[in-house]
N, C-alpha and C positions, 0 to 999 in steps of 0.2 A: 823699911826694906825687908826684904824676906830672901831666904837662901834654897833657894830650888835644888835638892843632893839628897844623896842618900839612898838611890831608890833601891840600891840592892837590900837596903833597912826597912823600908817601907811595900816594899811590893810582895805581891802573894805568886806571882810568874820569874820565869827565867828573864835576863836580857832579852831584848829593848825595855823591858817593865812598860810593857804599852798598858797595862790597869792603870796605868799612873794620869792618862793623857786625860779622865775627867777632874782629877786634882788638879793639875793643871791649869782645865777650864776655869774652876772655882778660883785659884790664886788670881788668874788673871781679871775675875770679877771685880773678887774683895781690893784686891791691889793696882790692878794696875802693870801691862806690862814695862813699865819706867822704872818699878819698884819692887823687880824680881832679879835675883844675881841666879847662873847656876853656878855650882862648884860641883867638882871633881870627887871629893873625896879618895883623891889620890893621897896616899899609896894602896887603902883600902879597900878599892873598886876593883886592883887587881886580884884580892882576894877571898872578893868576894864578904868583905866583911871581916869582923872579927868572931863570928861564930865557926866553930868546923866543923860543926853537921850541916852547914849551908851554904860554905864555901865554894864548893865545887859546882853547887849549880848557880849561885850569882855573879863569879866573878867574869871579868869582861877584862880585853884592853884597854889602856887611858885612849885609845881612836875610836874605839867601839863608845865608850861610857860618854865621848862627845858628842857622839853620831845620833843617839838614842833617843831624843826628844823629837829631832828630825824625821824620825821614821812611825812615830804616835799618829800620822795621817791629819785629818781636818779637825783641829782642835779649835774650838771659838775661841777667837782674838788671836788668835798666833800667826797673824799675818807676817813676809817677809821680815818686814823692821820690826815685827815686838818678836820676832826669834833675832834678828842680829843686834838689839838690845840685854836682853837675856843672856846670851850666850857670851858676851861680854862687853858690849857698847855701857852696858849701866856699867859694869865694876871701873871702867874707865872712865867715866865720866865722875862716878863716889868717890872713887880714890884720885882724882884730880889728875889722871893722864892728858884729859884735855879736856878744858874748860866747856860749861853749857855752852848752847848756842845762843 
């Protein structure tokens, strides 16, 4: 599994970090949308990190820092169920909220 987060760490733009959506494509190659969690990186996402020369331009809402992969447009493989997977049907299914089908 792999942990999709971070992007205020990783992107070279402000929120949505839509540079991010061909990463994205790649994970969903190498792995598999079954076998990507996102996370939050809350409390950090509100401030943009812990840098503060860059704070001010990465930090986002925890509503925003949800919303963001959603708005990265037609990424391959990110059909409906591999975003309502990701976003958190895998972490519920890893962590045993309910059992595979």
């Amino acid at each position: 599994h792999v942990k999709l987060s971070a992007f205020f760490r990783t992107s070279a733009t402000k929120p949505p970090h839509a540079d991010l959506a061909p990463r994205l494509a790649e994970l969903l190659r190498a792995f598999g949308a079954q076998r990507i969690l996102w996370g939050s990186d809350f409390p950090f996402v509100l401030t943009g990190g812990n840098d503060p020369a860059s704070s001010a331009s990465s930090a986002c809402s925890y509503k925003d820092a949800v919303a963001q992969v959603a708005t990265w447009g037609n990424v391959p493989g990110l059909d409906d169920e591999a975003y309502k997977a990701i976003m958190g049907g895998n972490a519920m299914r890893l962590f045993g909220f309910w059992p595979d089908p």
